[in-house]
C-alpha positions as CSV (number, residue, x, y, z in Angstrom):
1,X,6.2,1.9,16.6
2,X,3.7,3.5,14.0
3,X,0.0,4.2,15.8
4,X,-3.3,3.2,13.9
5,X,-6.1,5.0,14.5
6,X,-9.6,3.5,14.4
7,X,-13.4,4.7,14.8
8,X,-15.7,1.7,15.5
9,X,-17.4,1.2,12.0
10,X,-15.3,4.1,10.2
11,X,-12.3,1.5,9.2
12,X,-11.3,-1.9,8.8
13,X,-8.3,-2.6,11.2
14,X,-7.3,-6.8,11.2
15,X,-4.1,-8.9,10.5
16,X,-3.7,-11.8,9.2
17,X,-1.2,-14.7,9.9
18,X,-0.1,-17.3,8.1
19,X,3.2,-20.1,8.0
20,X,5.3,-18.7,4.8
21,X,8.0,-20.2,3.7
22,X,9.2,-17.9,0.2
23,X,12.7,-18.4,-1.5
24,X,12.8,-14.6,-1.1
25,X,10.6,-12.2,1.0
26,X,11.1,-9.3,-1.2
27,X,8.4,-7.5,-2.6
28,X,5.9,-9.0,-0.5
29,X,4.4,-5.6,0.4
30,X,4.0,-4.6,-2.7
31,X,2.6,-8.2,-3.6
32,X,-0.1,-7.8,-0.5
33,X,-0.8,-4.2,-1.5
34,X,-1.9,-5.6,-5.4
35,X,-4.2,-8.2,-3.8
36,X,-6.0,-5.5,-1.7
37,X,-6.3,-3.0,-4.6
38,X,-7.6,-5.6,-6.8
39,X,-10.2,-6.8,-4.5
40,X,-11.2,-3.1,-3.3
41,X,-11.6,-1.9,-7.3
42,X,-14.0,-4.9,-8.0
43,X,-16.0,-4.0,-4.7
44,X,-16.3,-0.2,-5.6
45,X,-17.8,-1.2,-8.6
46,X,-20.2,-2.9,-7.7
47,X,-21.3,-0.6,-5.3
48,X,-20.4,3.0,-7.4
49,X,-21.6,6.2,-6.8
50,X,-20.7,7.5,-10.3
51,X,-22.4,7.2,-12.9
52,X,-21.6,4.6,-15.8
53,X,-20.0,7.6,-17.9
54,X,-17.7,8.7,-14.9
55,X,-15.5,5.6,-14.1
56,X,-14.2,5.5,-10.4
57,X,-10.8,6.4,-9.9
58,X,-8.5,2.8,-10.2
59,X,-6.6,2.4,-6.3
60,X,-3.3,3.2,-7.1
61,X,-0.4,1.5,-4.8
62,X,1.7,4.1,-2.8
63,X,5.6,2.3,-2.8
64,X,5.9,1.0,-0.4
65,X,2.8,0.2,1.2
66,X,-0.1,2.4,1.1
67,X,-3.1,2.8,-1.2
68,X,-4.3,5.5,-2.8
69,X,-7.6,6.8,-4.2
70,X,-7.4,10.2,-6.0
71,X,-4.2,10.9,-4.8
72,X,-5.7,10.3,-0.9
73,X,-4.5,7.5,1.3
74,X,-7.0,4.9,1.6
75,X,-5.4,2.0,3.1
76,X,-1.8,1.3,4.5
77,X,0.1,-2.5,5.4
78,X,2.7,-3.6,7.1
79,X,4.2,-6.7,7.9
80,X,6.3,-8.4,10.1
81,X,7.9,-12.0,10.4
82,X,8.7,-14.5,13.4
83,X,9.7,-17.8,14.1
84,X,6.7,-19.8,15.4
85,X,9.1,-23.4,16.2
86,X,10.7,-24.7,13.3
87,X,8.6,-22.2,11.1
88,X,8.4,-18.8,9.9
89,X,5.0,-16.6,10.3
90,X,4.1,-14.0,8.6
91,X,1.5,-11.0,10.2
92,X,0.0,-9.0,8.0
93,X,-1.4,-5.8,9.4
94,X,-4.1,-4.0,6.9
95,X,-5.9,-0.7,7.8
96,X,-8.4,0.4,5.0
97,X,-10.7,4.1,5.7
98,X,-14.6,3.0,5.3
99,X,-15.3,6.5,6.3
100,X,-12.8,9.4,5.5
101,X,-11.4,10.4,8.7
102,X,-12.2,13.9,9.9
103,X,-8.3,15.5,10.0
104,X,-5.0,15.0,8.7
105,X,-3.0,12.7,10.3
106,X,-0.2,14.9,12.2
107,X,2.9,15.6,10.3
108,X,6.4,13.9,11.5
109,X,9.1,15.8,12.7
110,X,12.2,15.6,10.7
111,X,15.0,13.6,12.6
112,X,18.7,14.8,12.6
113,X,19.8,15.3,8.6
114,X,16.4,14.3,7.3
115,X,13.5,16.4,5.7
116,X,10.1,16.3,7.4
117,X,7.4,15.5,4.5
118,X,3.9,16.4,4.7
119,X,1.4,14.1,5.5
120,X,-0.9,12.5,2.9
121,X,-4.4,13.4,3.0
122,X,-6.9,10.8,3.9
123,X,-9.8,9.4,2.1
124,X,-12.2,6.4,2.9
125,X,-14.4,3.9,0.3
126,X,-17.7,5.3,0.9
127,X,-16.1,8.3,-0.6
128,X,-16.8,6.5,-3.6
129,X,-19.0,3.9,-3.3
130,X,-22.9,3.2,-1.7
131,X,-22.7,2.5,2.0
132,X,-20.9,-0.8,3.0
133,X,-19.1,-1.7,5.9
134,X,-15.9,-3.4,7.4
135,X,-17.4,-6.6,7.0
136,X,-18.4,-5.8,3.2
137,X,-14.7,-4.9,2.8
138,X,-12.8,-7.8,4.9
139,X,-15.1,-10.5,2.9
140,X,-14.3,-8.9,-0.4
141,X,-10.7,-8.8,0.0
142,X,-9.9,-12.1,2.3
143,X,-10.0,-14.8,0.2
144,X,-7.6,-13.3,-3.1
145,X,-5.1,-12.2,-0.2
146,X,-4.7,-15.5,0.9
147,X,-4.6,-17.1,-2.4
148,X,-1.9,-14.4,-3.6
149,X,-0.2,-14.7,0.0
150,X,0.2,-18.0,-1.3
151,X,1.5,-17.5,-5.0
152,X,3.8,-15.4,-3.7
153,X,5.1,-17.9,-1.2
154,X,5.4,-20.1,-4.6
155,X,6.4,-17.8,-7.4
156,X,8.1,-14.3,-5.4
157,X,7.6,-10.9,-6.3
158,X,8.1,-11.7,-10.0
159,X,4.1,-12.6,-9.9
160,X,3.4,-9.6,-9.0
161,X,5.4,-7.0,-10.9
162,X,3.5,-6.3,-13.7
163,X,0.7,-5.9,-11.9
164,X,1.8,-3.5,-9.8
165,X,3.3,-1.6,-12.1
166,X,0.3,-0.8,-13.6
167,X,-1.2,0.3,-10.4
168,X,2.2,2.4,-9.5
169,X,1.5,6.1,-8.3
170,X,5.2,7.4,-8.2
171,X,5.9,5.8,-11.5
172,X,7.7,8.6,-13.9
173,X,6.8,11.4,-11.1
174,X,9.1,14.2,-9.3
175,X,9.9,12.6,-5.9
176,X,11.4,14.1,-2.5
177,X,13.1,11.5,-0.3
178,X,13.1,12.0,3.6
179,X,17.0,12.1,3.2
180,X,16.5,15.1,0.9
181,X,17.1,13.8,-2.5
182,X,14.8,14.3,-5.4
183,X,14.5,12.7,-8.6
184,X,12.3,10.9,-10.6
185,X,10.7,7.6,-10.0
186,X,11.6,4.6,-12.4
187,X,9.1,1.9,-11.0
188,X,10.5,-0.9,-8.8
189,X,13.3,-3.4,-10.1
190,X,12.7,-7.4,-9.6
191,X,13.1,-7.2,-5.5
192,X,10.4,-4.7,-5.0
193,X,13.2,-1.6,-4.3
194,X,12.5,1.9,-5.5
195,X,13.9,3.0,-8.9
196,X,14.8,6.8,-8.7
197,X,16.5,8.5,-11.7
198,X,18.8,11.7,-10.0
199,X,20.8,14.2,-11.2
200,X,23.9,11.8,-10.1
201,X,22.1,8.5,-12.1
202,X,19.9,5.9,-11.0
203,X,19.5,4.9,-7.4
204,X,17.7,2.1,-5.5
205,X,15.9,2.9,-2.7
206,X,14.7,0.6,0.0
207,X,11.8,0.5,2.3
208,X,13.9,1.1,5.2
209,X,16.4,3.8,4.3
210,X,14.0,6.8,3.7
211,X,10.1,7.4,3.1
212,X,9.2,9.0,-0.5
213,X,6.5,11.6,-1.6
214,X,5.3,13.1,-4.8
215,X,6.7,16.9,-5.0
């Protein structure tokens, strides 16, 4: 029910689909969104604007699936599952800003007992990087997403979690929760859930209860 929006060669809109078969699909956002940020650092770099004594900001991962560039949304995910026969498929739906779009997406209006959060401001690659394209960005990134599309299938979350820790934005930052709560966030424990320390002690937060942003 979310809309993408899209500018013919100002983003790279595509999905991917694949059988999967995991022990446990937990996490697997977060797995997806490690695979894209490795794949989009090593691309930047080759194609920097800085120069060597300014390093490029690292793409920080957003819980629980957007990307960040200097504290701007650069990319988003989201997945969804059906049963294709006897077998479970996987879509993966990636939208990644080539270009930084022109306004801020509109903000959402706050349902009954929730708090309406502000949007996060946009950024795109070539904010950072020489010009390149969608196609620069969807060959760069392809083939590690479906090799760790894969490991994850395999090994679970547990892959993946140091490595996403290190690229985690909310980590040991004030938060506000949709449903009003605040707190600080504690990383993500082994199924990929939100860790946020509270006044009232630790809560776990999943992907579906609320939506989380920096104070």
């Amino acid at each position: 029910g979310k809309a993408w929006q899209s500018t013919a060669g100002a983003s790279l809109t595509f999905s991917l689909g694949l059988p999967l078969r995991p022990a446990d699909w937990s996490g697997l956002s977060l797995a997806v969104g490690v695979s894209v940020a490795d794949s989009l650092d090593a691309l930047l770099a080759q194609r920097a604007l800085t120069a060597p004594l300014q390093p490029l900001p690292t793409v920080q991962l957003k819980w629980p699936n957007d990307l960040w560039m200097d504290g701007k949304k650069v990319a988003g995910i989201l997945i969804e599952t059906a049963h294709a026969g006897d077998s479970r498929f996987v879509v993966i739906g990636i939208g990644i800003n080539i270009t930084p779009p022109p306004e801020l997406p509109a903000p959402r209006q706050a349902t009954p007992g929730s708090v309406a959060l502000p949007p996060t401001p946009p950024t795109g690659l070539a904010a950072f990087a020489h010009p390149l394209d969608a196609a620069d960005a969807l060959a760069s990134l392809l083939p590690g997403l479906v090799a760790d599309v894969l490991t994850f299938e395999a090994h679970g979350f547990g892959a993946f979690a140091s490595r996403f820790a290190a690229r985690d934005a909310l980590a040991q930052q004030p938060l506000l929760l949709s449903d009003g709560t605040q707190g600080t966030g504690q990383g993500v424990d082994a199924t990929g859930a939100l860790q946020l320390l509270t006044a009232q002690g630790m809560r776990v937060v999943n992907s579906a209860e609320v939506s989380v942003r920096p104070v």
